[in-house]
N, C-alpha and C positions, 0 to 999 in steps of 0.2 A: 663468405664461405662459398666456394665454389660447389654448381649442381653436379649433381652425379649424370653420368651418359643417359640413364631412363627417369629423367626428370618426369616429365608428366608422370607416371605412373607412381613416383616419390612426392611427388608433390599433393598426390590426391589422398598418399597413405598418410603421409604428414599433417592436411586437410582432416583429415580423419581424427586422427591421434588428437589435435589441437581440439576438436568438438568434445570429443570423449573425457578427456582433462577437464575442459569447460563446464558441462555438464556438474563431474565428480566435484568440482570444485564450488559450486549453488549448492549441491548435497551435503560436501562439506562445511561450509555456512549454516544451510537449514537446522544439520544437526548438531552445530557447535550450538547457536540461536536456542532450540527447546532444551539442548542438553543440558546448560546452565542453569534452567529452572528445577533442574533437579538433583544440583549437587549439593544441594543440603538438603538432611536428614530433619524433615520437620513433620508433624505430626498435625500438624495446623491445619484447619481451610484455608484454602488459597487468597481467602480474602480479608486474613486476618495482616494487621498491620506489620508487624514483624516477616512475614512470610512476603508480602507483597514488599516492602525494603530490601531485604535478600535478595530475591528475584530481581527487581528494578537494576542493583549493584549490578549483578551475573551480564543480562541485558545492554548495560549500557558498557559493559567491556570489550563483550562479543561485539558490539557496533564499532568501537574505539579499534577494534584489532580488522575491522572486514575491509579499511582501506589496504593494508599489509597485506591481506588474501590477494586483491585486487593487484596489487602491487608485484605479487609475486606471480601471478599467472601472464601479467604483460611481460615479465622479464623471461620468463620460459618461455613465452609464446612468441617471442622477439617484438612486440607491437609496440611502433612509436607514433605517436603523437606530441603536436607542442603544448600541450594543454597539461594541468597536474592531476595526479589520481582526484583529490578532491574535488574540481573540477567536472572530472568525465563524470563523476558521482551523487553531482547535483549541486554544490555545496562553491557556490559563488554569487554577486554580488550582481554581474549584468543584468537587466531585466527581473531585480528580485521583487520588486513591487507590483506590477502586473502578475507574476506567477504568484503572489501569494494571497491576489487575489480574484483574481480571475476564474482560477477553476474553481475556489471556494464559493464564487455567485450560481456558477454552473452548477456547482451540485446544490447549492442550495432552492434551484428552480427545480432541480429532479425532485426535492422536497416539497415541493409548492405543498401538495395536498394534505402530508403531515402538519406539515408548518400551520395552514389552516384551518384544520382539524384539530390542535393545541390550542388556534384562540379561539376557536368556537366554544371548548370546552373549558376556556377560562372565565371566570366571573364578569372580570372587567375587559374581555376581549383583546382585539389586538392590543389597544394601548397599554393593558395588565402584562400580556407577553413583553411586550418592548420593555416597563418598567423593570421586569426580570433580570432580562438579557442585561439592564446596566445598572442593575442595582449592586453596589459597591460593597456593603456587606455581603450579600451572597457567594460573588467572587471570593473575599478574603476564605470564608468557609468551604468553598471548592479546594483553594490551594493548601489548604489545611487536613484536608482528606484524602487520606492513601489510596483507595482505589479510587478516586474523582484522577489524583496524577498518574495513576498505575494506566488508567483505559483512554484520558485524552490528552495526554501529555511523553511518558515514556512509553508505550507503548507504539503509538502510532510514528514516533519519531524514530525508536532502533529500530521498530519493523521496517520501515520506507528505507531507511537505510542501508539494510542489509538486503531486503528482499528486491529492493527497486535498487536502490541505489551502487551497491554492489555488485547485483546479478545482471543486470540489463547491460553495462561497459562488457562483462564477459561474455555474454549469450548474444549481443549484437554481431559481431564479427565473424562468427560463426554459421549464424542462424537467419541473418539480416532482421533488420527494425521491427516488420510487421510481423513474423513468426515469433520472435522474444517476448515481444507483447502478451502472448499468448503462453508462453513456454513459461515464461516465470512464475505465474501466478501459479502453476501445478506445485510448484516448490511452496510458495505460500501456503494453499488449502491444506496440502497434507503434513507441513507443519502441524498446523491447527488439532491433528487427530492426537495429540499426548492429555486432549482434555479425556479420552476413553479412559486413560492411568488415572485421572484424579475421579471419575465420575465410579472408578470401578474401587477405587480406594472409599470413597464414601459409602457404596453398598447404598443407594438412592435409586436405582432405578434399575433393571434387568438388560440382559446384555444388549435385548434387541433393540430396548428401548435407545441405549444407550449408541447401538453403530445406528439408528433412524435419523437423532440427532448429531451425529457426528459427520455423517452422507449430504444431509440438509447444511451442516454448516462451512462442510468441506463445497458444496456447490456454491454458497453466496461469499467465503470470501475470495472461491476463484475468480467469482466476478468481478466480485471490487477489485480485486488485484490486477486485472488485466483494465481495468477502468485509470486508476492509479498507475500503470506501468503507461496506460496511454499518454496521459497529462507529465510523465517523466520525459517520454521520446519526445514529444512535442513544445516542452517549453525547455527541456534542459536543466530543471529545477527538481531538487526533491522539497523543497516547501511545499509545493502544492500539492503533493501528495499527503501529506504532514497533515495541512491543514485540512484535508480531506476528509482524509483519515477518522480524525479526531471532532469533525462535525458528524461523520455518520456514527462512531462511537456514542457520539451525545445523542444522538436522535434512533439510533436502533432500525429494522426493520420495516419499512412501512407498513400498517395496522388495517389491511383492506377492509379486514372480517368486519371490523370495531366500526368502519365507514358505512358500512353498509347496514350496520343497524343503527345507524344514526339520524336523530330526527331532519337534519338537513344532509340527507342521503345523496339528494341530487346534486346538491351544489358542488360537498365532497369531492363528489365522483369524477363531475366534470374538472376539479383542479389538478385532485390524481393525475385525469389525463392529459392537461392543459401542461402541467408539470412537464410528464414524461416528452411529450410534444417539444416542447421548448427545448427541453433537453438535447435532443437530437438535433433539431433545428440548429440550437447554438455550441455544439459540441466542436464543430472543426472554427467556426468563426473565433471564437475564447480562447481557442489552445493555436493559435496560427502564429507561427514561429518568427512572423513580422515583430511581436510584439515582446518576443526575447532574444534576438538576436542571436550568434550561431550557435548552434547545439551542440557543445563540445561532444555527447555521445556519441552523434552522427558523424564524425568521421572515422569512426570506427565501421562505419556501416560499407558491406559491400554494395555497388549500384543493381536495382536500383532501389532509395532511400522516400521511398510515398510517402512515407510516414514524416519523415522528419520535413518534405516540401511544403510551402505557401497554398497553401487551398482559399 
């Protein structure tokens, strides 16, 4: 299609328009995402089994439908690439052993001092913890528990999906690699605020109480989310988010307070930081895109692509 005579100036409104679509279209997502958890009429806590089956259903369609979003925004946008939607969206085969586990070690070193803090507090120490983690009944009675699969299993799979995995192809091109990283996860946190509708349905707490924790929760999964949107630019993979996901799920917050009145306070303390240390230390080294080969999302990226280069 031939430019018009005042190209630049067409092209930067067109620039524009394509961001603004972009944008509409992660909002679009976000609110198809929560809006499903509340197209039925139920009267349930959310953590009753039937309510959490509904929901899961809702969830795992809206994931099944966010390549077609994806799909439909390249084709408006004219964006080619040789690569398939599912591909730009994490959801291929190169390098999936490394990505899925890779960043899984890494966050488990951010863990150190939880992790330690679990065997100190066990009877039988670490070797009690390790007996857990592969104890074979245990598992079966995990997979058997609706919210055990609601929080580490569908959960963290249609979210990476739709939140990373769909919104990062569309906000790259627009926004380049290292701004998306950061842009997406807004869509995440403020997701998260529809827990106000159930906290306010319950009558469980006062309003303030209720926006204190909603501020607090809206800030830590911005972070994770820009954490998890890192490890999607950088390997290519939504596994490893996935699996991310779904270990901080299992493990929660880390419990400073709890450390610090702890009879072996010091030691705690020093893994806490030894953790976080490492963490950083081995953040670009784990996620080095040697180790996955090309990142189909990054060709979407305009230069220049930091995020997605060999550090």
């Amino acid at each position: 299609m031939p430019e018009p005579d005042h190209g630049p100036v067409t092209q930067g409104e067109d620039t524009h328009t394509r961001c603004w679509v972009c944008v509409l279209s992660c909002l679009l997502l976000a609110c198809l995402y929560v809006g499903s958890l509340y197209v039925w009429r139920i009267s349930l806590p959310r953590d009753h089994p039937s309510v959490i089956k509904r929901r899961c259903a809702s969830v795992l369609l809206v994931s099944a439908l966010s390549p077609a979003v994806v799909k439909a925004w390249m084709n408006w946008a004219d964006v080619r690439v040789d690569v398939s939607v599912w591909e730009l969206m994490g959801v291929r085969l190169e390098g999936l052993v490394p990505a899925a586990t890779l960043p899984l070690l890494l966050t488990a070193v951010f863990y150190l001092g939880p992790l330690v803090h679990s065997a100190l507090d066990n009877p039988k120490g670490f070797t009690g913890e390790l007996q857990c983690a592969l104890d074979v009944q245990s598992w079966r009675l995990c997979v058997g528990d609706a919210v055990w699969l609601r929080n580490q299993v569908v959960a963290p799979a249609t979210e990476e999906l739709v939140f990373r995995g769909a919104m990062l192809p569309m906000l790259v091109p627009c926004t380049g690699p290292t701004a998306a990283i950061f842009m997406a996860p807004l869509f995440f946190g403020v997701a998260h605020f529809h827990h106000i509708i159930e906290q306010r349905h319950l009558h469980k707490h006062s309003m303030r109480v209720i926006l204190l924790v909603s501020g607090m929760q809206f800030l830590y999964t911005t972070v994770f989310g820009a954490f998890t949107a890192f490890i999607f630019m950088r390997t290519g993979h939504v596994m490893g988010p996935v699996l991310c996901h779904s270990f901080c799920n299992s493990q929660g917050l880390p419990d400073i307070s709890s450390a610090l009145q702890h009879p072996q306070r010091s030691a705690l303390l020093f893994c806490y930081l030894m953790g976080l240390l490492l963490f950083l230390v081995l953040l670009f080294p784990l996620t080095d895109p040697f180790f996955y080969g090309a990142i189909p999302v990054c060709s979407l990226a305009p230069p220049p692509q930091s995020v997605c280069q060999i550090k």
